[in-house]
Every structure is written in C-alpha cells, then in structure tokens.
C-alpha positions in Angstrom: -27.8 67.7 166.5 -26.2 69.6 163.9 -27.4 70.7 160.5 -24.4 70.1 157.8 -23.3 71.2 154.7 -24.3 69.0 151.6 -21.6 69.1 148.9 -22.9 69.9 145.6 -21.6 68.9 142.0 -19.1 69.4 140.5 -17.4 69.2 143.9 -14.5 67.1 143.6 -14.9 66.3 147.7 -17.9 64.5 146.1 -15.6 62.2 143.9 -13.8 60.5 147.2 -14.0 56.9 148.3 -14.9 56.7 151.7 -13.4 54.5 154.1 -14.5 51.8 156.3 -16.0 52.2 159.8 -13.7 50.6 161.8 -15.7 51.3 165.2 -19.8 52.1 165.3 -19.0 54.5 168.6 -20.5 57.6 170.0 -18.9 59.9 167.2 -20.3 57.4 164.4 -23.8 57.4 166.1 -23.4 61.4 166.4 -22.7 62.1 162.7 -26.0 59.6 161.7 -27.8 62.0 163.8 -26.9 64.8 161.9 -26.9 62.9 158.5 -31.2 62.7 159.1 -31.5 66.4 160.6 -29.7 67.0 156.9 -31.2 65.2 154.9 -34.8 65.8 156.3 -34.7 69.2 156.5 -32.8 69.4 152.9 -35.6 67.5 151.8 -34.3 64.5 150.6 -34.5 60.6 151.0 -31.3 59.5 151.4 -27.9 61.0 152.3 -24.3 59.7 152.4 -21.4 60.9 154.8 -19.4 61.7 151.5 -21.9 64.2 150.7 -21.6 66.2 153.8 -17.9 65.7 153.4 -17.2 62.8 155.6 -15.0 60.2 154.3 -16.8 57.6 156.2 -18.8 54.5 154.6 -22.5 55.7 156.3 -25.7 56.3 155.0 -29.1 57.2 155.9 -32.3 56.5 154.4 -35.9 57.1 154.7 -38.2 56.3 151.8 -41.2 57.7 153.7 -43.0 60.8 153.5 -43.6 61.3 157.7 -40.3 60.1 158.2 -41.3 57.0 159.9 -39.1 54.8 158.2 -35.0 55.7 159.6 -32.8 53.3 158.3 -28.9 53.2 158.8 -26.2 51.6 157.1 -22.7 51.6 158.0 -20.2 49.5 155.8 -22.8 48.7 153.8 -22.7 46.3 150.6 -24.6 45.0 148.2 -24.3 41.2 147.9 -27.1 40.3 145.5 -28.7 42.3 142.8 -31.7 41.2 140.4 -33.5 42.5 137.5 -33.1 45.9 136.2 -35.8 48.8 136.7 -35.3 52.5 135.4 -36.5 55.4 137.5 -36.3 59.0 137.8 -33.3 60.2 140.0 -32.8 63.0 141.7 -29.9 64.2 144.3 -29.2 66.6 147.1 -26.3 67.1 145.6 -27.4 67.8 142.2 -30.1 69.7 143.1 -33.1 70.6 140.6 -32.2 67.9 138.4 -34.1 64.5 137.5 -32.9 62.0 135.1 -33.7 58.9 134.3 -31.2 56.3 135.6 -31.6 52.2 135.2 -30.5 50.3 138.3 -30.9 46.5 139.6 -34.7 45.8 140.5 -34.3 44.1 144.0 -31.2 43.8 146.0 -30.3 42.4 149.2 -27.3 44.5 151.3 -25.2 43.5 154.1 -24.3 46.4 156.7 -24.3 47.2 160.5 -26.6 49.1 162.0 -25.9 52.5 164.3 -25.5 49.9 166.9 -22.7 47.8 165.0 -25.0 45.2 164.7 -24.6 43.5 161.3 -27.7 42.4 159.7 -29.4 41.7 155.9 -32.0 43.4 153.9 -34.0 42.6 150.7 -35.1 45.9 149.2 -36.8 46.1 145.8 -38.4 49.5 144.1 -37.6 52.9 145.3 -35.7 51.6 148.1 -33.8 49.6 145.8 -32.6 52.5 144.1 -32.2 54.9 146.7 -29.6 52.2 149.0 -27.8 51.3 145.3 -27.9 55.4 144.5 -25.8 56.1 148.4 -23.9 53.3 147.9 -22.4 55.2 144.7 -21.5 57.8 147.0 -19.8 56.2 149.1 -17.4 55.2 145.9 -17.2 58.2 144.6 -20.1 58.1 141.8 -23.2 60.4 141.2 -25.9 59.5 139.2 -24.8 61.9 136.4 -22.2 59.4 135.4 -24.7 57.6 134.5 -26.0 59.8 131.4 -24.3 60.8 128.4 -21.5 63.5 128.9 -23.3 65.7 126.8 -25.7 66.2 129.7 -23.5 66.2 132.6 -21.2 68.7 131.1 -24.8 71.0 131.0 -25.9 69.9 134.3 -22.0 71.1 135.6 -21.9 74.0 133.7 -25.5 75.3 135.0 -24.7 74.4 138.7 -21.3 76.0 138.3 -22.8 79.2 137.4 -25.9 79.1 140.2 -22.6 78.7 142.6 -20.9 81.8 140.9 -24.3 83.6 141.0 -25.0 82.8 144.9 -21.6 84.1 146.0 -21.1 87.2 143.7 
C-alpha cells in the first residue's frame, strides 16, 4: 500500500471529471487500497480518486470512527434522492475549513463494488452526505461551490497563501 498525495484547493486537477471504470481489475482494486491508507491516515471519512489525482470514477468511505465500516464505490450514481438536510462539511481537500452545506436527506446509489459486483444502497444522514459530497468529486465540484463567492474567494486566498508559506 501506498500513501498518496491529496490535492488541495484551488487545484484545478481538482476541477476534472473523472471517467468511468471500464474494468474493476487488480490496478482498480490496488488504487482503493491506497485511497483508505489515504484517507485514514489523513484523517478523513471519505476520499475520491480525483482528489489524489486519478481521473477514475472511485470512492471510499467510512463513516466510522474504528474504521470498521469500508465501503467502495466504483461508477457510482445516485438514482434517488429525498428530503433535504443541512450539515457541517468539511474536506481533505479544503482542509481546516467547515461550512454549512444543504444536501438531499436520504438517497439510494447504484455502483459496483471492488469486486465489480453491482449492487444498491439506501443511505440517509451523514452517510448521505458524505456519498453525495464524493460524488461531487468525481464531477469536478467541492463543497465551496456551494457558498457564496465571497467566501470561497477567502477560503482560496487563505489556502493559497498556507501553500506559498509551506514551500518558501
């Protein structure tokens, strides 16, 4: 296993669409490996292949604290959404930063598993959020688009300058 690199914003890497998996294979089943050595160790709940720079439609999740909960989804997509709920979000990509962000209640997603099985999931609450939240990823949307552009442009400019800092 492999730790990677977790793009941060304003990286325009971050902006890409990812592609479909056309084949769940060794490689596929290799880079989900690494995506939860990431994301555990970052900490975080969730990860996307976009964020580590892989233009692949994968993500991880696991909404639990002793990490007992791994869940894969490759090709995934959302094919009913209900209600509306609003929550704090935060990102490994936009790190430090919490805002509030109002998403679709319960959901159920379609995807295949790191096997290429295809199966169905009803998720509601924080799992909810977190699968619609990667799924954004994967299309090239962060959760600062959803606030106002007076904070994103402050959220940029700060993370811009903690990048200028770390490398001077």
């Amino acid at each position: 296993m492999a730790k990677l690199e977790i793009l941060h914003f304003p990286d325009e890497r971050l902006r890409q669409h990812a592609k479909l998996v056309v084949e769940v294979n060794d490689v596929i089943r290799q880079l989900v490996s690494d995506m939860f050595e990431t994301m555990y160790e970052a900490p975080g709940i969730g990860l996307a292949a976009v964020q580590v720079n892989v233009r692949k439609r994968v993500i991880v999740i696991d909404i639990t604290e002793d990490h007992s909960q791994p869940l894969v989804f490759i090709n995934p997509e959302i094919i009913e959404r209900e209600g509306e709920e609003t929550m704090d979000e935060g990102c490994l990509s936009v790190p430090g930063y919490y805002e509030e962000v109002t998403r679709a209640e319960e959901i159920r997603v379609r995807a295949l598993n790191q096997h290429g099985e295809s199966f169905e999931m009803h998720a509601e609450g924080l799992l909810a959020v977190c699968i619609q939240h990667e799924i954004d990823h994967l299309d090239g949307k962060l959760f600062v688009d959803y606030l106002s552009s007076l904070k994103r442009t402050r959220i940029r400019k700060k993370l811009e300058k903690q990048s200028r800092q770390a490398t001077a």
